[in-house]
N, C-alpha and C positions, 0 to 999 in steps of 0.2 A: 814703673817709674817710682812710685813711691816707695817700695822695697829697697831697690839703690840709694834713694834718700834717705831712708831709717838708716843705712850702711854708711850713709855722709860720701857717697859716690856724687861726684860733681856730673852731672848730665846732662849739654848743651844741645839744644835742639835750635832749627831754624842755624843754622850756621854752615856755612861750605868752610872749607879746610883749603886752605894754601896750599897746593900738593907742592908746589918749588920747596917749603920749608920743611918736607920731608927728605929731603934727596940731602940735608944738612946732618940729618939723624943718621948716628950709625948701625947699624942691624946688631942683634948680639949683644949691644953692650947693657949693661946693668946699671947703667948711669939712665936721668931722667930724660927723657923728650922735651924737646921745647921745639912746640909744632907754632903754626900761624894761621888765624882765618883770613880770608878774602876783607870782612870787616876791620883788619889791624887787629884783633885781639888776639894775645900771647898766650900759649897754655902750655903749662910743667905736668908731665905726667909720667906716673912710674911706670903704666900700664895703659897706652894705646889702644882702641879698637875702631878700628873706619869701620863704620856702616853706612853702606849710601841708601838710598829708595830704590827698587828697582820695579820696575814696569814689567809685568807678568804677560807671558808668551800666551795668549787665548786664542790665538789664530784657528787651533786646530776645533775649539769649542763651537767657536764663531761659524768656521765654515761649517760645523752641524746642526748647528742652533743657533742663530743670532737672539734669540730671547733669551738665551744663557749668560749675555754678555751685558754687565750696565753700560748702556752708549756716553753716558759724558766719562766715566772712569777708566773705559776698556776691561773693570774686571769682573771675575765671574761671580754669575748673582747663587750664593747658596745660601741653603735654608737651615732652619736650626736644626732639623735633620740629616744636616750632611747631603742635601739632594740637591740638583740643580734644577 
C-alpha cells in the first residue's frame, strides 16, 4: 500500500464496486472508466483492476487436520516456517 502511494496510485479499500456501472464501460477503449461504488462514489480511471476477497478452499486441510484450520477465519494456520 504504501509503495502505490509513493507512486500517487489512488487505492480505495473498504468499498464495493457498482458492477451495473461497469456494464456502461466499454472493453478495449483507451478512454478513461468512470466506474461507481455501491456508496454513490464516482471514480475516473485509466487503469482498472477489481480485486475482490476471496474465501480459501481449506476443506481438504480441514478434513485432515482440523487444528490446521483458524475456526473463526476458516484459514489455514501457518507457521513462519512454511508448516502447518
Amino acid at each position: 500500500l504504501q509503495g502505490l502511494q509513493e507512486l500517487n496510485v489512488r487505492v480505495i479499500l473498504g468499498e464495493r464496486l457498482d458492477f451495473e456501472s461497469l456494464q456502461h464501460t466499454s472493453k478495449g477503449s483507451s478512454e478513461p472508466r468512470v466506474v461507481r461504488t455501491l456508496s454513490g462514489q464516482t471514480i475516473t480511471a485509466d487503469l482498472l483492476l477489481l480485486c475482490t476477497g476471496q474465501v480459501p478452499n481449506t476443506k481438504l486441510l480441514r478434513d485432515m487436520d482440523p487444528r490446521t484450520i483458524v475456526t473463526d477465519t476458516g484459514l489455514a494456520c501457518v507457521l513462519r516456517t512454511m508448516q502447518l
